[in-house]
GUTOR-441570 format. One record per atom (N, C-alpha, C): residue in three letters; x negated, y negated, z negated. Coordinates in nm, 3 decimals, padded with zeros to 5 digits. Each point is the difference from the previous one (the first is absolute). Layout:
REM GUTOR-441570
<pt res="ALA" px="X" py="Y" pz="Z"/>
...
REM end
This chain:
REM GUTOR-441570
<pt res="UNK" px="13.454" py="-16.820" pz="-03.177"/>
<pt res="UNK" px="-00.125" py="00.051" pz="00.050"/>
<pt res="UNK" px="-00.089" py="-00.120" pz="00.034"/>
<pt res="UNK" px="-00.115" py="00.028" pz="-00.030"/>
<pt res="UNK" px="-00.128" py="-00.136" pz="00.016"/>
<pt res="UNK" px="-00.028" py="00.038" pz="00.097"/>
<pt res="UNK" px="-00.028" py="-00.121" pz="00.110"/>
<pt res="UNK" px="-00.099" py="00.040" pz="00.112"/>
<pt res="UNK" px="-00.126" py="-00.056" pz="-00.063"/>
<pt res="UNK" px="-00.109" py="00.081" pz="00.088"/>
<pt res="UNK" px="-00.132" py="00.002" pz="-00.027"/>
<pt res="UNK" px="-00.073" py="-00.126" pz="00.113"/>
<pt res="UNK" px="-00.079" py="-00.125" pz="-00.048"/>
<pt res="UNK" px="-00.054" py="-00.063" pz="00.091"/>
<pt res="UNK" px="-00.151" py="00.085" pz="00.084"/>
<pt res="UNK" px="00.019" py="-00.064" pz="00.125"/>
<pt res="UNK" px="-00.068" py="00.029" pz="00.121"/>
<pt res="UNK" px="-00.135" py="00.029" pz="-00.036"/>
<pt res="UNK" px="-00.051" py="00.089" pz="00.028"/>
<pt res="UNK" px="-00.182" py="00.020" pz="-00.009"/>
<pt res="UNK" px="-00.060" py="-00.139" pz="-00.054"/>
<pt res="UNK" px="00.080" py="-00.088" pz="00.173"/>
<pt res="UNK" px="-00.135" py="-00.148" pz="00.023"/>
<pt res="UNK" px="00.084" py="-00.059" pz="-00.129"/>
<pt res="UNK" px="00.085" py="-00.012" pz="-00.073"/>
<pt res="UNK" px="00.098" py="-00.084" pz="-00.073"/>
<pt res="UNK" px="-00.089" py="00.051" pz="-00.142"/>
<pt res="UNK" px="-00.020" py="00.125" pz="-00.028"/>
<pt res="UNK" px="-00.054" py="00.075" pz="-00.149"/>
<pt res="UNK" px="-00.151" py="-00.014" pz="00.001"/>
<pt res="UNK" px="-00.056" py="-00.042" pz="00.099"/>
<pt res="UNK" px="-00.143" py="-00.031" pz="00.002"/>
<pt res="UNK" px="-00.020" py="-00.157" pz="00.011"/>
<pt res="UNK" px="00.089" py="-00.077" pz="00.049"/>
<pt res="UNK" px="-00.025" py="-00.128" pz="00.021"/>
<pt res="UNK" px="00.024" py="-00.058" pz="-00.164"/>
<pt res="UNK" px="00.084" py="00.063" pz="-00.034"/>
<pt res="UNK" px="00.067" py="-00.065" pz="-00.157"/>
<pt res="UNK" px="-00.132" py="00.028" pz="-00.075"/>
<pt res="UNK" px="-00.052" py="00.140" pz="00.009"/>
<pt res="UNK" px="-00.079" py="00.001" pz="-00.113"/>
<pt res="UNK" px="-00.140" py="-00.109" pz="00.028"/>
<pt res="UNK" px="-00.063" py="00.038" pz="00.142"/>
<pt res="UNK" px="-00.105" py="-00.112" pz="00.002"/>
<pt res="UNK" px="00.014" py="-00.103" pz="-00.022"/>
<pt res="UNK" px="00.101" py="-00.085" pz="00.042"/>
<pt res="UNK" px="-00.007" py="-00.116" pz="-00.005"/>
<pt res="UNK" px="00.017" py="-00.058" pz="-00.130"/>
<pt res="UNK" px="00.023" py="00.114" pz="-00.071"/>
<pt res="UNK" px="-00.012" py="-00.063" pz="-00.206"/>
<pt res="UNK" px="-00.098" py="-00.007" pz="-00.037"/>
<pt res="UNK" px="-00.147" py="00.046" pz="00.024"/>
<pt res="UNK" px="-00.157" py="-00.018" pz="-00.053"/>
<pt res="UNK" px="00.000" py="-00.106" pz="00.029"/>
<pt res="UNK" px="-00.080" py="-00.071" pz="-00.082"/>
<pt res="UNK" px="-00.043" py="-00.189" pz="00.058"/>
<pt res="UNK" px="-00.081" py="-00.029" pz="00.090"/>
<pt res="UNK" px="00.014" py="-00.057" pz="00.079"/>
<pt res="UNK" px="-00.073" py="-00.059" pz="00.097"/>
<pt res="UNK" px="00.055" py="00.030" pz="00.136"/>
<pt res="UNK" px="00.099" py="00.107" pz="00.009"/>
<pt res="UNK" px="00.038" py="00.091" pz="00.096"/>
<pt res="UNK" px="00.058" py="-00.068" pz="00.113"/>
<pt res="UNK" px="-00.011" py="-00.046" pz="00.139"/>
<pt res="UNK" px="00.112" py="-00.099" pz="00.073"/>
<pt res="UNK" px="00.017" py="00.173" pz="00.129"/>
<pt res="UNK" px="00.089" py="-00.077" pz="00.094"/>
<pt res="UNK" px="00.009" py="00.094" pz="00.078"/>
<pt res="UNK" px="00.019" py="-00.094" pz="00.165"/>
<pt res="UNK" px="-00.027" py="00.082" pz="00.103"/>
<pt res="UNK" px="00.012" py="-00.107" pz="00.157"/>
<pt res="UNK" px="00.080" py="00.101" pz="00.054"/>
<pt res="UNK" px="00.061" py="-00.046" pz="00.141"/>
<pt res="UNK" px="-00.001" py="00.066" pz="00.083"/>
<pt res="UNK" px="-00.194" py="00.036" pz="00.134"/>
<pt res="UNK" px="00.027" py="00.105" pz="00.019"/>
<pt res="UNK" px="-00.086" py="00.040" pz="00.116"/>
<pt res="UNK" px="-00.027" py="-00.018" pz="00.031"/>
<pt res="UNK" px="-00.068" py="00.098" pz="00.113"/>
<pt res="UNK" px="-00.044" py="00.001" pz="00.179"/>
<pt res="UNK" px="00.096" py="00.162" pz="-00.005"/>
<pt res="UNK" px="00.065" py="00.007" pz="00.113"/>
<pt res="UNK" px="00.062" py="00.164" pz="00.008"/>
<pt res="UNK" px="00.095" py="-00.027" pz="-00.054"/>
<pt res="UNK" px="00.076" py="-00.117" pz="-00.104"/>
<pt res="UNK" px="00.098" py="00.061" pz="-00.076"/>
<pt res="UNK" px="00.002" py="00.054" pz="-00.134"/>
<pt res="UNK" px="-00.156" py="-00.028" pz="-00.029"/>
<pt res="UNK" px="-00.058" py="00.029" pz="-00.135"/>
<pt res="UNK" px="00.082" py="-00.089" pz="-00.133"/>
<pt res="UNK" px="00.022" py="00.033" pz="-00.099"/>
<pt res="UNK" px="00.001" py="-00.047" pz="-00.119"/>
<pt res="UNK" px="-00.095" py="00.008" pz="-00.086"/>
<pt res="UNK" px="-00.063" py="-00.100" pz="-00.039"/>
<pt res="UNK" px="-00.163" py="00.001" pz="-00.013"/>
<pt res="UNK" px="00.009" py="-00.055" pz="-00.120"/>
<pt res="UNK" px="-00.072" py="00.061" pz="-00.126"/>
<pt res="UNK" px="-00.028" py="-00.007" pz="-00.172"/>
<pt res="UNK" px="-00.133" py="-00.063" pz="-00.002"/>
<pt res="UNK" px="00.002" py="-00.139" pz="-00.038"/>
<pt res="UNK" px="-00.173" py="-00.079" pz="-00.040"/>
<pt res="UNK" px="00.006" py="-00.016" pz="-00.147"/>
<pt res="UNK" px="-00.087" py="00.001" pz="-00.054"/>
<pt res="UNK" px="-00.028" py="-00.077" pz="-00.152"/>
<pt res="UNK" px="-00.141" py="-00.105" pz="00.081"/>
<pt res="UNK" px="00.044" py="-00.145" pz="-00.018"/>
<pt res="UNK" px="-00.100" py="-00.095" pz="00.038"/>
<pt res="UNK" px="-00.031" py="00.048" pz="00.234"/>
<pt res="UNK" px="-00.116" py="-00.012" pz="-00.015"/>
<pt res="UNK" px="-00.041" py="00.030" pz="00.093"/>
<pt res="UNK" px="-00.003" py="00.132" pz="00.066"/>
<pt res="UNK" px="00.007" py="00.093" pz="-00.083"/>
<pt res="UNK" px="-00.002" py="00.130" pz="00.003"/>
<pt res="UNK" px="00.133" py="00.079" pz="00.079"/>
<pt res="UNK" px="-00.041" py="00.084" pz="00.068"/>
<pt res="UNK" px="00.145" py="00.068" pz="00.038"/>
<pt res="UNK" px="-00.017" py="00.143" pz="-00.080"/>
<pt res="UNK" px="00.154" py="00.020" pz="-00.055"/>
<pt res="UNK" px="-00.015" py="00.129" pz="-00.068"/>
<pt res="UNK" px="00.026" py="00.084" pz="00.067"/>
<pt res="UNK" px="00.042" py="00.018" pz="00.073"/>
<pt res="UNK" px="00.080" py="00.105" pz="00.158"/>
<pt res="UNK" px="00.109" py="-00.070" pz="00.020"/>
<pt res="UNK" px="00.102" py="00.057" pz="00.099"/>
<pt res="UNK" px="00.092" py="-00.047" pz="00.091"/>
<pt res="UNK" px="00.100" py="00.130" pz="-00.006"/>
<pt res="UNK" px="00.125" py="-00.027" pz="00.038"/>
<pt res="UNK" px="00.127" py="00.109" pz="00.024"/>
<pt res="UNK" px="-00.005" py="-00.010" pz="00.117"/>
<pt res="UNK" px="00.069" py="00.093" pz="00.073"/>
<pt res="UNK" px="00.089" py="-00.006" pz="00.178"/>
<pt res="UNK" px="00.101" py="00.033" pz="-00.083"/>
<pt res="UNK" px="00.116" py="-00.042" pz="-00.026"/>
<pt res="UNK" px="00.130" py="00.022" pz="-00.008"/>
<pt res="UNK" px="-00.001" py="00.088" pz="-00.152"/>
<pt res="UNK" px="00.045" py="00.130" pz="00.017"/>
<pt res="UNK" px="00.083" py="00.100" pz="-00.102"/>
<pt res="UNK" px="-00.094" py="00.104" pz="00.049"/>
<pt res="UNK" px="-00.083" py="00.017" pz="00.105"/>
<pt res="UNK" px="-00.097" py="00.137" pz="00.003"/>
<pt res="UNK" px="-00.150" py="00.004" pz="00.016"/>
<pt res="UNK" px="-00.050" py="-00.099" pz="-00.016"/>
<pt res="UNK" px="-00.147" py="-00.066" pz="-00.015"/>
<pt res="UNK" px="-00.052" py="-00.048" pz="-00.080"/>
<pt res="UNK" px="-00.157" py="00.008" pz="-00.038"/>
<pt res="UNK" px="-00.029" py="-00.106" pz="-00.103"/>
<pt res="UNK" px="-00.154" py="00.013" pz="00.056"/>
<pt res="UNK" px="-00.088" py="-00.075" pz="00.011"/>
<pt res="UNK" px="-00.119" py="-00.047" pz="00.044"/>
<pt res="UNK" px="-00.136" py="-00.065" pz="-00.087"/>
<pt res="UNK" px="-00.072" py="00.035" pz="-00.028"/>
<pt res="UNK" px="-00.098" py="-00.054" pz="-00.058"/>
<pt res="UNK" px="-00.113" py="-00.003" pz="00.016"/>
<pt res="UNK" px="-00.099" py="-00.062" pz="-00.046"/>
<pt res="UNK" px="-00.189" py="00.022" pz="00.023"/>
<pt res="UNK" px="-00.062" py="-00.010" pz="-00.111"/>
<pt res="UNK" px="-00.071" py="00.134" pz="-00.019"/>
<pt res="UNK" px="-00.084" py="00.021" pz="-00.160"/>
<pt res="UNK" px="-00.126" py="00.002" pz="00.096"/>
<pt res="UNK" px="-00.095" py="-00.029" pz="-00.122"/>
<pt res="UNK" px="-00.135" py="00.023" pz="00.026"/>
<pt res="UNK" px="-00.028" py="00.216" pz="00.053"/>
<pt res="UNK" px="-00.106" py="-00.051" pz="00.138"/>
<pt res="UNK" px="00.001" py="00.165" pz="-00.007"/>
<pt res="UNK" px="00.011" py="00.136" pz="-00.084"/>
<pt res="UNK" px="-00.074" py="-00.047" pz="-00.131"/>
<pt res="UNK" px="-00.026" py="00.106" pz="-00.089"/>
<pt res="UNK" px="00.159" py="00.037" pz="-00.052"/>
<pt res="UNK" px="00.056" py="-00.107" pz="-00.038"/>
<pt res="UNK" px="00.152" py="-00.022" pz="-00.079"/>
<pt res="UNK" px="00.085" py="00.111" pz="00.143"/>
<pt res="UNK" px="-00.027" py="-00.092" pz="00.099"/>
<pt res="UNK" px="00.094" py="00.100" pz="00.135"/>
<pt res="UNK" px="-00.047" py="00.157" pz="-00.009"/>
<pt res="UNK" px="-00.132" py="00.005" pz="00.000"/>
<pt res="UNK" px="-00.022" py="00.142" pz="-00.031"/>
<pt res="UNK" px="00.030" py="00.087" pz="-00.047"/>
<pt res="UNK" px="00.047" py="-00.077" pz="-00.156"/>
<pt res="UNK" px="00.057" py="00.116" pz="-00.110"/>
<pt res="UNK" px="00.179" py="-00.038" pz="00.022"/>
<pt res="UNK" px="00.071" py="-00.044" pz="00.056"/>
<pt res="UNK" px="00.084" py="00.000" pz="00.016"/>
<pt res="UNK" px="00.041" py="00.084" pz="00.128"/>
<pt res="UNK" px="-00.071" py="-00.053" pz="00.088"/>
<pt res="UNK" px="00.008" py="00.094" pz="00.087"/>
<pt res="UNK" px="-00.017" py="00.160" pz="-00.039"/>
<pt res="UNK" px="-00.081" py="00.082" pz="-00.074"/>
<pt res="UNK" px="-00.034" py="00.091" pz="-00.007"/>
<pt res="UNK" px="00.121" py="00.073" pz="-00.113"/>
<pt res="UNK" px="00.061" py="-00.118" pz="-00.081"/>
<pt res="UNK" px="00.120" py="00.032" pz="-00.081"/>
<pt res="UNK" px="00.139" py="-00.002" pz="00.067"/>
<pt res="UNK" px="-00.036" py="-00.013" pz="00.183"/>
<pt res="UNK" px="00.157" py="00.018" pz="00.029"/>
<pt res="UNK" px="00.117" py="-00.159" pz="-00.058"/>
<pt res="UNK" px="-00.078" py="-00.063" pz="-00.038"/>
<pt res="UNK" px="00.090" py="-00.174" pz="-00.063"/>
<pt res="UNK" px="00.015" py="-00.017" pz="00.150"/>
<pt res="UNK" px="-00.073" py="-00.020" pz="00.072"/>
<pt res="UNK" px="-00.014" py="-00.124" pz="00.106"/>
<pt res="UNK" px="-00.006" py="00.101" pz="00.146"/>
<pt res="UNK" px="-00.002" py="-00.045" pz="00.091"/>
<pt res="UNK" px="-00.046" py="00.126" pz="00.138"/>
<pt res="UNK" px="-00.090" py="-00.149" pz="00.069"/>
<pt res="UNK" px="-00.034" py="00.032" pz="00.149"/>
<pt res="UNK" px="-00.065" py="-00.112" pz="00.099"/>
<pt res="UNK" px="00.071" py="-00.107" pz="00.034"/>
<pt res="UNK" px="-00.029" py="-00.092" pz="00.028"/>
<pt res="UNK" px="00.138" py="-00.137" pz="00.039"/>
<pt res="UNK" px="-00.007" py="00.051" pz="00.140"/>
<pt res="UNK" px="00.136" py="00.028" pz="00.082"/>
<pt res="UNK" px="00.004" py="00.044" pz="00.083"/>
<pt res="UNK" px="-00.034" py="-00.125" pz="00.117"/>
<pt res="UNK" px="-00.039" py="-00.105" pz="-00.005"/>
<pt res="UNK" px="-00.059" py="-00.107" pz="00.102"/>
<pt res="UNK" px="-00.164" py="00.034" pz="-00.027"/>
<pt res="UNK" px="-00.024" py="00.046" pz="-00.091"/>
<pt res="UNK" px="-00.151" py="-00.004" pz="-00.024"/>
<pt res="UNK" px="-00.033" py="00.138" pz="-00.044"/>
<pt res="UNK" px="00.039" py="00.122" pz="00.107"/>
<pt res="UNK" px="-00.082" py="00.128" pz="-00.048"/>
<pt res="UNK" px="-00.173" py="00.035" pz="-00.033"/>
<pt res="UNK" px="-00.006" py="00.058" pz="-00.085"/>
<pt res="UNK" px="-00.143" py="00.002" pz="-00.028"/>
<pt res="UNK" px="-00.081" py="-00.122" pz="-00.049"/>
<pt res="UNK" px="00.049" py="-00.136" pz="-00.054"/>
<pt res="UNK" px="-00.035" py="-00.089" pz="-00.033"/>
<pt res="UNK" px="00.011" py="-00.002" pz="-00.167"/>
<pt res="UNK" px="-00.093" py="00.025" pz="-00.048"/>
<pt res="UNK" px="-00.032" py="00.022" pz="-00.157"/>
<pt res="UNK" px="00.044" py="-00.185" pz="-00.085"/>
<pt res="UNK" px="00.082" py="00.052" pz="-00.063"/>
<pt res="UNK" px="00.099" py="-00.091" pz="-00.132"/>
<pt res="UNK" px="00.091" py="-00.124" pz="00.080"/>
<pt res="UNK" px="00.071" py="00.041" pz="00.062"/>
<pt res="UNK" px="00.099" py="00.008" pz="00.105"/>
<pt res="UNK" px="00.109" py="00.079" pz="00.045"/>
<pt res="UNK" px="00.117" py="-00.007" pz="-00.169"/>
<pt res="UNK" px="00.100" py="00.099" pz="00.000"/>
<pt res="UNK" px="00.113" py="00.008" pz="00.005"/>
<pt res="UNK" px="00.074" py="00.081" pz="-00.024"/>
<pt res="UNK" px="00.173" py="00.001" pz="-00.001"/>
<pt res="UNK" px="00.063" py="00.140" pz="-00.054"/>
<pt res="UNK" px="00.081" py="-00.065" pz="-00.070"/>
<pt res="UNK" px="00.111" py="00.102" pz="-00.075"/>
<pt res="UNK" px="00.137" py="-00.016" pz="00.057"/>
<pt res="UNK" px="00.054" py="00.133" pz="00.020"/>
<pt res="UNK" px="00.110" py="00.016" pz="-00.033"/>
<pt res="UNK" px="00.144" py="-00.006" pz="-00.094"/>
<pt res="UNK" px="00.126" py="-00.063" pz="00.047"/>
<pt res="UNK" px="00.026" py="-00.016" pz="-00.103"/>
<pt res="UNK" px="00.139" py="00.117" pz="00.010"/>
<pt res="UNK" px="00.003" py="00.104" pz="-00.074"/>
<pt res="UNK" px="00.101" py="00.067" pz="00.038"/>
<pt res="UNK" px="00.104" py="00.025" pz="-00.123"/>
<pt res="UNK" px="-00.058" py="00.002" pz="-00.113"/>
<pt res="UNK" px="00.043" py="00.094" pz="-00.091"/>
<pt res="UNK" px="-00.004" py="-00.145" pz="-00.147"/>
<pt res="UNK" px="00.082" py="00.032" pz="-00.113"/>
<pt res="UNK" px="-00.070" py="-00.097" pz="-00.117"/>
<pt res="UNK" px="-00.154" py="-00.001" pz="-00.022"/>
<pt res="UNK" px="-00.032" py="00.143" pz="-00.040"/>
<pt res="UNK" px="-00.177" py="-00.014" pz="00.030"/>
<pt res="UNK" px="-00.066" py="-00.076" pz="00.073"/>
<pt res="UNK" px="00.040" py="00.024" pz="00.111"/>
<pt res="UNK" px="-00.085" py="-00.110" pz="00.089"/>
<pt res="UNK" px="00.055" py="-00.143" pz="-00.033"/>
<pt res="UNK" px="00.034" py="-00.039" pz="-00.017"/>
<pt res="UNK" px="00.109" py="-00.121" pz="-00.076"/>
<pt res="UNK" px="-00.123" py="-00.069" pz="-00.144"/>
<pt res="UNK" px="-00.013" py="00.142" pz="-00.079"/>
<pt res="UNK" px="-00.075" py="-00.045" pz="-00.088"/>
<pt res="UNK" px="-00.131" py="-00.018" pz="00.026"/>
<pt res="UNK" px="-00.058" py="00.076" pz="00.103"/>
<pt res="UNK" px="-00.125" py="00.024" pz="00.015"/>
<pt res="UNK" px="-00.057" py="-00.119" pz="00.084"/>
<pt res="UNK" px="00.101" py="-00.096" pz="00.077"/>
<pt res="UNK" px="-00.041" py="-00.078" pz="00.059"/>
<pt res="UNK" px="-00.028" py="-00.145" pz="-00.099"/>
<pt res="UNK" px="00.102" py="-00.046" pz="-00.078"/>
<pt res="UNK" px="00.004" py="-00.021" pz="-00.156"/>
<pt res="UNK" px="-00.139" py="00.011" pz="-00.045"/>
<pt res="UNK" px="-00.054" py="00.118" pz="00.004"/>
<pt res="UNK" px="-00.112" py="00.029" pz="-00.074"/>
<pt res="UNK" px="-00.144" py="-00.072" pz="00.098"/>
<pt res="UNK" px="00.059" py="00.043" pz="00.106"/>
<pt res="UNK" px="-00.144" py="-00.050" pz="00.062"/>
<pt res="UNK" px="-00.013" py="-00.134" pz="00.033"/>
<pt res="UNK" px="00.135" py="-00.063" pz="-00.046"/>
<pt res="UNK" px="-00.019" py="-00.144" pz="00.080"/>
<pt res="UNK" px="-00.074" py="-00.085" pz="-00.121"/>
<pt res="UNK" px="00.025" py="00.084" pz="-00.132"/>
<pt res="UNK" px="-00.023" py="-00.049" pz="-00.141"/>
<pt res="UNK" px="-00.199" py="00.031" pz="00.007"/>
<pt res="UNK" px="-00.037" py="00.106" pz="00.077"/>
<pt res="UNK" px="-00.117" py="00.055" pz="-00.002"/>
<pt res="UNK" px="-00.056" py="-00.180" pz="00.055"/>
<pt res="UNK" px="00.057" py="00.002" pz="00.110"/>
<pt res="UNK" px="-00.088" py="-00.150" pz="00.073"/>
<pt res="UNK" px="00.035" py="-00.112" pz="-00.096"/>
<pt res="UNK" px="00.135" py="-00.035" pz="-00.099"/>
<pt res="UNK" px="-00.007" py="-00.116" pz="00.023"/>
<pt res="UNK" px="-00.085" py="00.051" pz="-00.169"/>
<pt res="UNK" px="-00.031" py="00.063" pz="-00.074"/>
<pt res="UNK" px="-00.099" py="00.008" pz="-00.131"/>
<pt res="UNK" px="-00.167" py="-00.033" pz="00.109"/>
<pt res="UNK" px="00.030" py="00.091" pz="00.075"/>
<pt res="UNK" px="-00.154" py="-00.028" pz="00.092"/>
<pt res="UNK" px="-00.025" py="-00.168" pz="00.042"/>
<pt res="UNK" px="00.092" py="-00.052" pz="00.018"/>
<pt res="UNK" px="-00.009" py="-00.158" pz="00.043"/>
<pt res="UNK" px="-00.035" py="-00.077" pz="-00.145"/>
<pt res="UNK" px="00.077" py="-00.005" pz="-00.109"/>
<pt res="UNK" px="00.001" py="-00.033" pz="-00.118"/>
<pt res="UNK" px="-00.134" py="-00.018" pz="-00.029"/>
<pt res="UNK" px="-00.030" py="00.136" pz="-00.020"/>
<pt res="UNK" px="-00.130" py="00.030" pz="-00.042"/>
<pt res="UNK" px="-00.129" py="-00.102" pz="00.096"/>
<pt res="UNK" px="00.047" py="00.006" pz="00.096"/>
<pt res="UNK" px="-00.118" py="-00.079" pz="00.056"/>
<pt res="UNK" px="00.030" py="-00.155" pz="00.009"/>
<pt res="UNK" px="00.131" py="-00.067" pz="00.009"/>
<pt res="UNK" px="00.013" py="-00.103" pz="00.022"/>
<pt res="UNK" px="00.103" py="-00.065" pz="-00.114"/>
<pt res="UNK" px="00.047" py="00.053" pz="-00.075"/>
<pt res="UNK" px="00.079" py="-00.020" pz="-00.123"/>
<pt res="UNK" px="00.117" py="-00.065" pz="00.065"/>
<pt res="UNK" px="00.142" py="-00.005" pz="-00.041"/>
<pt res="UNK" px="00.087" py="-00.068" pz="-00.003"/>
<pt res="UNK" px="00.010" py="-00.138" pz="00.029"/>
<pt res="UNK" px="00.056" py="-00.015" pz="00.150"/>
<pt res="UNK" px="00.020" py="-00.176" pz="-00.002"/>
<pt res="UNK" px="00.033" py="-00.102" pz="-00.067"/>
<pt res="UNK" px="-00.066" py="-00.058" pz="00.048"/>
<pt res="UNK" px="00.080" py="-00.147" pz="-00.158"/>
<pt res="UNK" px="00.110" py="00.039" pz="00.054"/>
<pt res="UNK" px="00.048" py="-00.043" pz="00.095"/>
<pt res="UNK" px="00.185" py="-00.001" pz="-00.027"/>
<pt res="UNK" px="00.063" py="00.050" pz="-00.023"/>
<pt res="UNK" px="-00.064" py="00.120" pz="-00.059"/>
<pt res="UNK" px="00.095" py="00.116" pz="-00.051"/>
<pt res="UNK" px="-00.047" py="00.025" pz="-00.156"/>
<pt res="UNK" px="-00.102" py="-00.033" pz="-00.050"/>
<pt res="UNK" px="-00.020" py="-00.085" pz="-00.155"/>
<pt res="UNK" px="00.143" py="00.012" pz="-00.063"/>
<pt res="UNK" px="00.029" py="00.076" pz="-00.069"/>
<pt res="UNK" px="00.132" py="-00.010" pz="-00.096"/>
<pt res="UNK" px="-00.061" py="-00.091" pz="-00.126"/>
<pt res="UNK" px="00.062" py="-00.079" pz="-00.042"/>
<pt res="UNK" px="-00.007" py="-00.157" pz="-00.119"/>
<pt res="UNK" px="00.001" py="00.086" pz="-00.109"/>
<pt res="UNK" px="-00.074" py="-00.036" pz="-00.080"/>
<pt res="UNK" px="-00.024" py="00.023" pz="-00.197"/>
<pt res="UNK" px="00.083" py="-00.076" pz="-00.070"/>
REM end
């Protein structure tokens, strides 16, 4: 029988394979996803995941049930957090961390030091 790796273990593997991707520790205990300067969101452990989209982006996520309020910052627009309970949420966090770091790309392109050689 295979065991299955940890939420933070199946999300850390996959981000940290896009280029440019590094990772820190926190504030709180956070495990925190940057490409360059950028932070892509942060974990708390195996049942959290944290991020900041532009309002409009929080909006429609918000309104799609992806994301709920960051519970330190109620009512504070693109200032969020997911749950991580289920594989879905597993993937979905996957998905959104990919939402920021294409959103970073796009504006700031890939660090030199993460430049893969021709």
């Amino acid at each position: 029988m295979t065991r299955q790796a940890s939420a933070s273990r199946q999300i850390t593997d996959e981000v940290t394979s896009w280029p440019g991707v590094t990772t820190a520790d926190g504030n709180w205990g956070a495990f925190v996803f940057n490409v360059g300067k950028v932070e892509l969101g942060h974990l708390h452990g195996e049942r959290s995941a944290h991020f900041v989209f532009p309002k409009e982006i929080w909006a429609d996520l918000l309104a799609q049930a992806r994301i709920e309020e960051h519970p330190m910052f109620p009512g504070k627009a693109g200032i969020c957090a997911r749950r991580i309970e289920t594989e879905d949420d597993v993937r979905d966090v996957i998905a959104l961390l990919r939402l920021n770091y294409d959103r970073a790309l796009e504006r700031h392109g890939v660090p030199d030091e993460a430049a893969v050689p021709v």
